[in-house]
C-alpha positions in Angstrom: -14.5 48.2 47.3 -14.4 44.8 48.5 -15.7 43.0 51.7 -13.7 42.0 54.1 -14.3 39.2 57.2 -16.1 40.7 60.3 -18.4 43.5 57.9 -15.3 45.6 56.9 -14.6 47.1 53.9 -11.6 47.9 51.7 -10.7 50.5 49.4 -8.5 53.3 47.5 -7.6 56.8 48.7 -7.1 59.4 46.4 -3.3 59.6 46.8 -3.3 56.1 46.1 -3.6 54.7 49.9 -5.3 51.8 51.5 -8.6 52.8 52.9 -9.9 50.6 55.5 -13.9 51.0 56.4 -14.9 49.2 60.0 -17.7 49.0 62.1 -17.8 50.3 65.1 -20.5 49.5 68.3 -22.1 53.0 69.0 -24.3 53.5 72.8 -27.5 52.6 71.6 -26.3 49.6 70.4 -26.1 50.5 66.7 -23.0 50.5 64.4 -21.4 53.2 62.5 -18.7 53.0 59.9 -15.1 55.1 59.6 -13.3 55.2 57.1 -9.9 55.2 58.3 -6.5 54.9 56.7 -4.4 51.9 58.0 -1.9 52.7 60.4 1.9 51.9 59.0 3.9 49.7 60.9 6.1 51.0 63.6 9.4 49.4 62.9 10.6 49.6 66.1 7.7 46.4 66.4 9.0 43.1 66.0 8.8 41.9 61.8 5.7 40.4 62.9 3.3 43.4 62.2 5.1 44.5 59.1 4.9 41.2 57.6 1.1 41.1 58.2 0.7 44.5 57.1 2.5 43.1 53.6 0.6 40.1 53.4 -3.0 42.6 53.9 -1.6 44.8 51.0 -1.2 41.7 48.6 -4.6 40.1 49.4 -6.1 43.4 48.6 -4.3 43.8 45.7 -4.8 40.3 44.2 -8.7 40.1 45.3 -9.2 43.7 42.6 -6.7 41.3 39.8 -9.3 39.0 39.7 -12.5 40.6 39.7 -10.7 42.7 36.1 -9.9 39.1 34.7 -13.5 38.0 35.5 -15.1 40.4 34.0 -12.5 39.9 30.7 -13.6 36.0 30.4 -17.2 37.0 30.7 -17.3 39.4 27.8 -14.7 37.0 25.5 -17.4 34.2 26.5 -20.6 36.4 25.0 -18.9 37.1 22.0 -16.7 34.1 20.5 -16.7 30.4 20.9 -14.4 27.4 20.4 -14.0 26.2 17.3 -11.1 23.3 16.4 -8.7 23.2 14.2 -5.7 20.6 13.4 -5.8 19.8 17.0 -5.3 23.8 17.6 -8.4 25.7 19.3 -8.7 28.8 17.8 -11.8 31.9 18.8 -14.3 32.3 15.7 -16.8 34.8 15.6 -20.4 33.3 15.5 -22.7 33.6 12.8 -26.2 33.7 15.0 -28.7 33.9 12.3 -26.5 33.3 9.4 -25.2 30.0 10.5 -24.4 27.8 7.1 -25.5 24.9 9.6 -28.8 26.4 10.2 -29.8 27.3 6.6 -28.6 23.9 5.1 -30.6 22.0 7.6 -33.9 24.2 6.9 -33.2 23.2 3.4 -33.3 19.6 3.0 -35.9 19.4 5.9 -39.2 17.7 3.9 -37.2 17.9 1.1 -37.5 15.1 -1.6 -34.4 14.4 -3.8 -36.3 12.0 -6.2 -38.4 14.7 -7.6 -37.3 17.2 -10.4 -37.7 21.0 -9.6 -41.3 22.1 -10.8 -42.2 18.5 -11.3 -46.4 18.6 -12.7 -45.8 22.7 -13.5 -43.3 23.2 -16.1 -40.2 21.7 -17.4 -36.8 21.9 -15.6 -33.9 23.8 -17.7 -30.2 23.2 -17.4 -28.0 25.3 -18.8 -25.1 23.8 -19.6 -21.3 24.9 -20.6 -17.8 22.4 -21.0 -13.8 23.6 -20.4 -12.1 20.8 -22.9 -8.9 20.2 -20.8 -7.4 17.7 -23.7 -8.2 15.6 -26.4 -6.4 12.3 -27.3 -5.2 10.0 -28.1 -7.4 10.0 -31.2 -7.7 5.6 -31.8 -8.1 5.1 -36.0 -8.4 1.1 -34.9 -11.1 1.0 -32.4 -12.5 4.4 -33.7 -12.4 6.0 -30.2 -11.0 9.3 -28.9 -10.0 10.6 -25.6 -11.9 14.1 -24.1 -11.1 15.5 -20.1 -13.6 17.8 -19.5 -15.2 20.0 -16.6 -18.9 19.6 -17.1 -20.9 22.6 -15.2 -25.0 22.4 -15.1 -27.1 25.0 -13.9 -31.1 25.1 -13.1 -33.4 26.0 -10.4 -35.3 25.0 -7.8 -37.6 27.1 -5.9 -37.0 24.2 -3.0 -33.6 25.4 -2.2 -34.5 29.3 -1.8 -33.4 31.0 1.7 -33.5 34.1 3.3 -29.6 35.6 4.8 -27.0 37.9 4.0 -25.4 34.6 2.4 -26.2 35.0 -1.0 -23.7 32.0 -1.9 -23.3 28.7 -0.7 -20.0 27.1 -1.6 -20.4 23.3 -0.8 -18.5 19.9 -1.7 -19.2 16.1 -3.1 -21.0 15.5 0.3 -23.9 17.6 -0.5 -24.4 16.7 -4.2 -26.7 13.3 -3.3 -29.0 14.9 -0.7 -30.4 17.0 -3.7 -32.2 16.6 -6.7 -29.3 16.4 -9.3 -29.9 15.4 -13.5 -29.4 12.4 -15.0 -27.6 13.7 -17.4 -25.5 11.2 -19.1 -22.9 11.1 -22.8 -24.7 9.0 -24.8 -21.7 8.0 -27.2 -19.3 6.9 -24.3 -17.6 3.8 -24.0 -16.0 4.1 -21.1 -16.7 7.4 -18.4 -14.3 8.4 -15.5 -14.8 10.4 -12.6 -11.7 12.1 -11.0 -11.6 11.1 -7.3 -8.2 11.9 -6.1 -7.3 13.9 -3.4 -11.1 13.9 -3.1 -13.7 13.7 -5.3 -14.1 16.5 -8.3 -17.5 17.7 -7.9 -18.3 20.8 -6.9 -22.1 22.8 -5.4 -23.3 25.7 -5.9 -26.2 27.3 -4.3 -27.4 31.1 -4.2 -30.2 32.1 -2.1 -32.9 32.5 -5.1 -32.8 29.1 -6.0 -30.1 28.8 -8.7 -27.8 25.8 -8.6 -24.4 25.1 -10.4 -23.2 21.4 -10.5 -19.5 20.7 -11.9 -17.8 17.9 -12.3 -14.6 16.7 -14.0 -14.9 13.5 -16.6 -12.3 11.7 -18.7 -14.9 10.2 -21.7 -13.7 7.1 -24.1 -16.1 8.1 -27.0 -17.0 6.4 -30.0 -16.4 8.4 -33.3 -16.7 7.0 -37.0 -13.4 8.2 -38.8 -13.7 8.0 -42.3 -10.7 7.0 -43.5 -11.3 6.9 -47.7 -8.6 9.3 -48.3 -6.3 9.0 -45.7 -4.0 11.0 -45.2 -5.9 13.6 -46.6 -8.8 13.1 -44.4 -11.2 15.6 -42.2 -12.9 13.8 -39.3 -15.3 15.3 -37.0 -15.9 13.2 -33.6 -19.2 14.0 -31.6 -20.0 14.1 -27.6 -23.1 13.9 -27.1 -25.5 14.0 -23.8 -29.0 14.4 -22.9 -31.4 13.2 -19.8 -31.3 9.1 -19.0 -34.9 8.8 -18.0 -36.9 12.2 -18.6 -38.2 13.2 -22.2 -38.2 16.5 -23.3 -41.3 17.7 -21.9 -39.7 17.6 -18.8 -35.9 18.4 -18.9 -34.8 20.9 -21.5 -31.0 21.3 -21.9 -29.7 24.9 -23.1 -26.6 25.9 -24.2 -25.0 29.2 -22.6 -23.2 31.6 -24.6 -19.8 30.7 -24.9 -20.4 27.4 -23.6 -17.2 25.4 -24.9 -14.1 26.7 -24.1 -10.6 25.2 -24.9 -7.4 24.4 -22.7 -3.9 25.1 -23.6 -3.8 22.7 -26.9 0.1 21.9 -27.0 -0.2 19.4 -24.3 -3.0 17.4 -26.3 -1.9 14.1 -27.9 -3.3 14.0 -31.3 -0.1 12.9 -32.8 -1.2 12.5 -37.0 -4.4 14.5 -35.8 -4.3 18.6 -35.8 -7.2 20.5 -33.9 -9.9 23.0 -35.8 -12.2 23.4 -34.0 -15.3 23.4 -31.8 -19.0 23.4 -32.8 -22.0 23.1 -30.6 -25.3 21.2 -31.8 -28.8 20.3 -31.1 -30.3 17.5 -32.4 -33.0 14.9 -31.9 -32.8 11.4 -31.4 -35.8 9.1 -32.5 -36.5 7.6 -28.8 -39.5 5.8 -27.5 -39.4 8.3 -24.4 -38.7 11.3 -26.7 -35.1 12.1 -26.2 -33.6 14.7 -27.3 -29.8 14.8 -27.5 -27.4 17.2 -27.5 -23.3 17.8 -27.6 -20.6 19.2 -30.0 -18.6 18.3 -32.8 -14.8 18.2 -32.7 -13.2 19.1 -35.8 -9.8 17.8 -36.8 -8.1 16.8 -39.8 -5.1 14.2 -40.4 -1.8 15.6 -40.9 1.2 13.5 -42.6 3.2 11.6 -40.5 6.2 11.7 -43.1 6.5 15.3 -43.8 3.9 16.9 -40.7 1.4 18.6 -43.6 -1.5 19.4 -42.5 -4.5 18.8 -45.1 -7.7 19.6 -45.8 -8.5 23.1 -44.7 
């Protein structure tokens, strides 16, 4: 029912009617209501009283409208909100306690990117695996090759722990320098490349107990020391090799996973008078002041005719 001017009152009738409820002045001076059912117009009136019976109906009518659409906008408005994109607003369901927002910011509050996970406690591992895209050109003259690679590392950090139904959190570049990331670097490189187009091809992991996974894609110039004595029956194997920049190995230990090298389609590779082998990983300490302790993979190939396209050695 809704009110109407002078402390009347407007409803339905069973039978789908107007009800009208009215006031009326009693002896005593009091009021009493009746409920009454508006009188229809007599059309023997002028067009005058039918015309304001009309116009009653539709005010009646559009005042019960609008209270239904009220009541719709108020429930839409508890449960979604505004969210914009490409210059379309579109409704997205909130995410109250599990707001990404929320958890990243009570992350990196007092959180200190210059220190190592478990710095003065125990050394910080990374496990690390490689996806060889290509190899080559293979250079004889300046005794380089050519490697594009996907390096991933993986460690821990207590730091970066949180509590929510998010067990994952699938970030880009822009997070990578507000925490603590290795210094991991290849140690016979002559010239590195990051890829950068569309955007930068780094990529952050993090699961709520503390595990993260860095990747990033690299095209390496590395040195390796062909051995050309019985060319072109010659067997060369060509090193990468990586390890920390400033930490010895009491602090960062690097681990290989199982599987850790795997291999891209090899027909698009440019070895031209090189043919592929194979893979092997290594371990193997460099004589450092700091302690050093380098590690990487060996490349196997072996020269292959140019005149008749043998392959030799193995």
């Amino acid at each position: 029912m809704h009110l109407l001017g002078g402390g009347g009152w407007v409803g339905w009738g069973h039978d789908g009617t107007i009800l009208f409820v009215t006031k009326t002045a009693t002896e005593g001076g009091g009021t009493r209501g009746e409920m009454r059912s508006p009188k229809k117009p007599n059309f023997g009136d002028n067009a005058l009283s039918a015309a304001a019976f009309c116009h009653r109906k539709m005010i009646v009518r559009l005042l019960l409208l609008l209270s239904v659409i009220k009541c719709s906008f108020q429930k839409d408005d508890e449960d979604y909100e505004d969210a914009p994109s490409n210059n379309t607003w579109l409704l997205t369901r909130k995410f109250h306690d599990n707001d990404v927002t929320s958890i990243l910011n009570g992350l990196l509050k007092g959180y200190d990117n210059k220190l190592r996970p478990d710095i003065g406690v125990k050394p910080t591992v990374i496990h690390t695996d490689m996806y060889v895209n290509s190899i080559g050109p293979v250079n004889a003259i300046n005794m380089e090759y050519t490697i594009d690679i996907f390096f991933a590392q993986t460690w821990y950090d207590r730091r970066l722990k949180f509590n929510s139904t998010i067990k994952v959190l699938r970030l880009n570049s822009n997070m990578v320098g507000k925490i603590w990331i290795p210094d991991t670097f290849f140690r016979n490189s002559k010239k590195a490349d990051a890829h950068w187009i569309t955007t930068p091809n780094r990529m952050l992991r993090i699961w709520n107990d503390g595990r993260v996974l860095y990747t990033l894609r690299l095209t390496i110039d590395a040195e390796c020391q062909l051995q050309l004595h019985n060319f072109p029956m010659d067997e060369h194997s060509c090193p990468l090799e990586f390890s920390s920049y400033g930490y010895p190995k009491e602090e960062i230990i690097y681990q290989w996973k199982r599987s850790s090298v795997e291999v891209g389609d090899i027909r698009s590779w440019r070895l031209y008078q090189f043919s592929f082998v194979g893979l092997r990983n290594t371990t193997e300490e460099v004589k450092t002041t700091s302690g050093i302790i380098s590690y990487g993979f060996h490349i196997q190939m072996i020269c292959v005719s140019a005149k008749k396209h043998t392959v030799y050695g193995l």
